[in-house]
N, C-alpha and C positions, 0 to 999 in steps of 0.2 A: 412332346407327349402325344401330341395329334398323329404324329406319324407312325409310333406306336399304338397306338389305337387304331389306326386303321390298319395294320397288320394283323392284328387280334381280328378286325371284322373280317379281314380277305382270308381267316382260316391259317393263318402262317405265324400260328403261336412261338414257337421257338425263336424267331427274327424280332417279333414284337418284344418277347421277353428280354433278350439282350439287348435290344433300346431303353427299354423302363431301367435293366439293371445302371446302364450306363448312365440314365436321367440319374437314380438314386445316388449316382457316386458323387455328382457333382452338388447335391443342397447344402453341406456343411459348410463350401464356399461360398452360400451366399447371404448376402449380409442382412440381418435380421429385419423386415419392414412390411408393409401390409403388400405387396406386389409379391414377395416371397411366402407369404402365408397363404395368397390366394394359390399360388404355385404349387404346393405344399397339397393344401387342398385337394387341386387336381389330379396330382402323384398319387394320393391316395384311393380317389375313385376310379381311377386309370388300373395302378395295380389293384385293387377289386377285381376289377373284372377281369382282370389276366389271370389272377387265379380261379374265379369263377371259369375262362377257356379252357384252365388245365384241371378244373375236377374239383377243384380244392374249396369246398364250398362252405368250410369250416372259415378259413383264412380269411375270406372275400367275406366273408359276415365281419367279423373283426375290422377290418379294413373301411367297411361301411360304416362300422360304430366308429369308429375315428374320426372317418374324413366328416362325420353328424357333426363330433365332437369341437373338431376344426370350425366347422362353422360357426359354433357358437362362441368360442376362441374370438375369432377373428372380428365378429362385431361385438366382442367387450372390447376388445382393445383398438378398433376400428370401427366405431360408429357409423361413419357416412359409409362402410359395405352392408349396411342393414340389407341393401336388394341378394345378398347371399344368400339368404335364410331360404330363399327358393328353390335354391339346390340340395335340400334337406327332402325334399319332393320326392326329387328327383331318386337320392339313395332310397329311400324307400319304395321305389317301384323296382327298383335293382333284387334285393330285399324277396321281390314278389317272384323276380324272375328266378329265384336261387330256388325258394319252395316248387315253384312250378317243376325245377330240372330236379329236384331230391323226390316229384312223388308226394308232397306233403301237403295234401288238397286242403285239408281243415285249416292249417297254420296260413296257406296260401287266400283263404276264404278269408281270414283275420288280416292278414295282411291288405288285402284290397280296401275292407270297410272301414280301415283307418285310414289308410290313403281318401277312400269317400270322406270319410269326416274332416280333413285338412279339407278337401278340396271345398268342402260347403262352409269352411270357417268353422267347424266346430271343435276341433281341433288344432294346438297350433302347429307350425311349423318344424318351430323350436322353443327353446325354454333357455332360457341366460342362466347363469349362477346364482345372479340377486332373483329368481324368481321369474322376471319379464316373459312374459309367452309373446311370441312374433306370429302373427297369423298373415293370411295375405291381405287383408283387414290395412295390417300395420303396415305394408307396405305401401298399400294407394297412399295411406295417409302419409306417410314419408315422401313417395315422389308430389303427392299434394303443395308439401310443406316446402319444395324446393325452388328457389328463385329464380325469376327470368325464364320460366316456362311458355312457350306458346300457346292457346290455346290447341291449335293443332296436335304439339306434343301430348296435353295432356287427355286427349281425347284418345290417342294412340295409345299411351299408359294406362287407360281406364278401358279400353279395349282386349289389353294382353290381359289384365285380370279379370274379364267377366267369370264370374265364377261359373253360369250356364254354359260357357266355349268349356271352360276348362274340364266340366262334367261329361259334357259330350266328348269328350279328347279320350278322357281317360276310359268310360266304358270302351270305344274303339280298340283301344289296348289289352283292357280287362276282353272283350271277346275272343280276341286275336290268341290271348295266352289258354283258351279252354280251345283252341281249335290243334287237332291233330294234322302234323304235318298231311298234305294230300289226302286228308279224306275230304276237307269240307274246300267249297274251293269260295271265297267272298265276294261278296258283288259290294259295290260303291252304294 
């Protein structure tokens, strides 16, 4: 799927696509388990964004509501994948970048400030079927909870969630998507 994807980035939509279609032929072959689901998963956000390359920015919405859905899929039936929920983030900035290319500043404006609210915890991630809201909250506490940790690791774990890094990350982004190609040029 990685190599399809970066055909979609290098602008060579049509080669990418016939990779993804040829990924899609091959999942009913494979046998139903949490490494196929996570698989599964990235099929889905992978073609998003191929159809997002080709326009289709109805589809790639749809595709996003799934691979969300997937997620939350996969840790009911896959608990120890709780650190997925993170890629629930991620769809939604995708999400951000579809308004961006449709022109749909307002919905684009909403779209960020819920992104802001995950990322300060105030929002969650996801939501389970029984209810369970996953914030990134839940997740320190999950790599917390897990045995045989180093100090070192967990210092590293509690560094990738500072929620301060993660706000600063994402404004970055948020500026980058109201900048016009070649008018503004960004300084570091």
């Amino acid at each position: 799927m990685q190599r399809s994807l970066d055909l979609f980035y290098n602008n060579r939509i049509n080669e990418g696509w016939e990779l993804l279609l040829h990924i899609e032929a091959s999942f009913p072959d494979l046998p139903a388990s949490a490494v196929a689901s996570v698989l599964y998963h990235r099929f889905l956000a992978v073609s998003a964004y191929a159809h997002y390359c080709r326009g289709d920015f109805g589809r790639a919405e749809c595709l996003l509501t799934e691979a969300h859905q997937e997620v939350q899929q996969i840790i009911e039936r896959h608990p120890f994948l709780l650190s997925l929920a993170n890629r629930c983030s991620d769809l939604r900035l995708q999400r951000i970048r579809i308004s961006r290319s449709q022109r749909q500043w307002d919905e684009m404006a909403e779209r960020i400030e819920a992104v802001r609210r995950i990322l300060r915890d105030e929002l969650p991630l996801c939501t389970l079927s029984d209810g369970t809201s996953i914030y990134f909250a839940t997740l320190v506490k999950f790599y917390d909870s897990l045995p045989d940790l180093s100090e070192e690791e967990l210092l590293a774990i509690h560094a990738g969630f500072d929620p301060d890094l993660r706000l600063r990350q994402f404004e970055i982004l948020v500026s980058s998507l109201y900048m016009l190609p070649g008018f503004i040029i960004p300084y570091p």
